[in-house]
Structure formats: structure tokens, C-alpha cells
N, C-alpha and C positions, 0 to 999 in steps of 0.2 A: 337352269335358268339363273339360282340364283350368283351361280360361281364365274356366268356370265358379267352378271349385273356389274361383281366386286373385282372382274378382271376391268372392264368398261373404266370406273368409276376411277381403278387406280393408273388404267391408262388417261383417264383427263386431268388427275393430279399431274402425275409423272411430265406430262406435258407442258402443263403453268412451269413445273420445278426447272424442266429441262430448259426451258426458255430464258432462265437464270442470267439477270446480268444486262437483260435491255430494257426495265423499269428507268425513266428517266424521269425528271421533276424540272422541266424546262419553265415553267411559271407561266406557258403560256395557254390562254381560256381559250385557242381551241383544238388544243389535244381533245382527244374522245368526239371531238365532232365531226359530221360526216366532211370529206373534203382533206382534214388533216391531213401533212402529212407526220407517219409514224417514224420513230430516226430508228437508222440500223442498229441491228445487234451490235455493231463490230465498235459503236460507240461507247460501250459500258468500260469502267476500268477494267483493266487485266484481271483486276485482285477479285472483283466482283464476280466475274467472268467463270474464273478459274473454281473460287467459294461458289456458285451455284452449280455448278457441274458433278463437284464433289458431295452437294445436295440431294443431286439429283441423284447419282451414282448410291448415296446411303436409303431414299428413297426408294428403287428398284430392287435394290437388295433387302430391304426389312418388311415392304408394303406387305408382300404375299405371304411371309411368315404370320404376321401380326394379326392380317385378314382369314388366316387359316385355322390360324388358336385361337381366336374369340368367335367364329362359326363352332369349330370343337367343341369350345366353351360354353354355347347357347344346351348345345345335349349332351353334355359331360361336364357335372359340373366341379368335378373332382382335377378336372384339369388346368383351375385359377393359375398356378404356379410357371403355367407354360405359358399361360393369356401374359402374366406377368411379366415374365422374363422376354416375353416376346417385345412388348411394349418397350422396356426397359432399355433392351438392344438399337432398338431405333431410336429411343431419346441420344444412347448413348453413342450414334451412329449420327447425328443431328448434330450433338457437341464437338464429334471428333472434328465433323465436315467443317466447322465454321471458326475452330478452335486457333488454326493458323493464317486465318486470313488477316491481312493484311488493315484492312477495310474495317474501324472500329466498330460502326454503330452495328455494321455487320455481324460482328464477331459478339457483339452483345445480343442482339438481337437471336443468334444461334444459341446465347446461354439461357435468355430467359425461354428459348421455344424446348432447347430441352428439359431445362427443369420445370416445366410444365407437364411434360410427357412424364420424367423420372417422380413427380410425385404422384400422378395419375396411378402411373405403374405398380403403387404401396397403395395405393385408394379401395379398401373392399367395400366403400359403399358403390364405388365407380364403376366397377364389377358387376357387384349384386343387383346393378338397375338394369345390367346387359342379360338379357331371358330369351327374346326374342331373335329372329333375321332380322326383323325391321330395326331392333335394338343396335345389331352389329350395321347394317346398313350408318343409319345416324353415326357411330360410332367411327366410319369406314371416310362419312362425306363429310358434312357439318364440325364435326368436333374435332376430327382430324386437322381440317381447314383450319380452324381456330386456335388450336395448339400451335399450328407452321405459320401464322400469320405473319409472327416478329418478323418469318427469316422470306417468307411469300412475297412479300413486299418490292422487294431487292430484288428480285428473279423473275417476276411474271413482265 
């Protein structure tokens, strides 16, 4: 159940990420309301476009490692080191994806999200509060979110 929950969870990320690239900021008050309407994907820059895929692409690829070694983690707890490096890989999998974009605020926004994650990654009290599933859970939804926000933004 619970390896359901963390497959689920990281397919609803994956999906905001993959969406990459049709966040617009048209100024107008009624986006979000019912009626609106929503403008295409196909409207984002290229460079937008191109940076949230490569998002999304380092997303797929690190979520299940990262979700794998902090369950480990909860009942092994000799196993920090992999929690770490796991973590660390996707920061550093965050900075690569957003490293060449074109798109500044973008590209800033992919630095401040990963060193966010890369100082987490060195964090043993950040660690030491993960005990629980429900710990990895928070960890997996909420905090995760909150780390990717700079680059979320841009992509959802």
C-alpha cells in the first residue's frame, strides 16, 4: 500500500513537471475562473518548453531512487549515506536540467531549487526527523513541492 501511495504521489508530481512550459502570466483576473479560457501548451517559449521536459525527464529518473532510500532509511538506519546521495543526485539532476536554459529567471530559479535539495542532502538533523512512512510521505509530497517550487512555477 504504501509503495502504491509513493508510486501515486510521484506520478502527480511528474505530471505538474511534465506539463512544463504552459504556466503563463497573462495579467488577466480571470484565469482560474470557471469559463476561462486556458492558452495552449504550444504557447510557452521553446526555451521554457525544452527546460521543463529536461525537468521532468531528471524528475522520473531520481523520484524512485530518492523515495526508495528514505523508506530504507525509516528501518535501516545505517543506510543515511544512500538517503544522502540519493537526495544529492536529484539536486544535482535539478541543476544540470535548468543549467542551459536559455530562459534566466528559469535557470536561477533551477539553482536556487537545487541548492536547496544539495544542502538538505548534508542536513543530519533533516534526516534525523525522517523515523516514520508518514515522515517519508511529508518528505515525498509537501517538502519535495517546496524545494521544486522556484522551478514549479514555470512548468505547471
Amino acid at each position: 500500500m504504501r509503495r502504491t501511495a509513493h508510486v501515486l504521489l510521484a506520478a502527480g508530481l511528474l505530471g505538474a513537471v511534465a506539463s512544463c512550459g504552459t504556466a503563463t502570466n497573462s495579467g488577466n483576473p480571470a484565469v482560474g475562473t470557471p469559463g476561462a479560457a486556458a492558452a495552449p501548451a504550444s504557447t510557452a517559449p521553446a526555451a521554457i518548453r525544452t527546460t521543463c521536459e529536461a525537468l521532468g525527464q531528471a524528475y522520473g529518473k531520481n523520484m524512485a531512487p530518492f523515495a526508495e532510500a528514505l523508506t530504507r532509511f525509516v528501518t535501516d538506519r545505517k543506510t543515511i549515506a544512500t538517503a544522502q546521495q540519493s537526495l544529492a543526485a536529484f539536486a544535482t539532476a535539478v541543476q544540470d536540467a535548468t543549467a542551459a536554459s536559455t530562459d534566466a529567471q528559469l535557470k536561477a530559479d533551477g539553482k536556487q531549487a537545487a541548492d536547496r535539495m544539495h544542502a538538505k542532502s548534508t542536513d543530519a538533523q533533516f534526516f534525523g526527523a525522517i523515523k516514520t512512512t508518514k515522515d517519508v510521505d511529508k518528505t515525498l509530497g509537501p517538502t519535495l513541492t517546496e524545494w521544486l517550487s522556484p522551478v514549479q512555477r514555470h512548468c505547471t
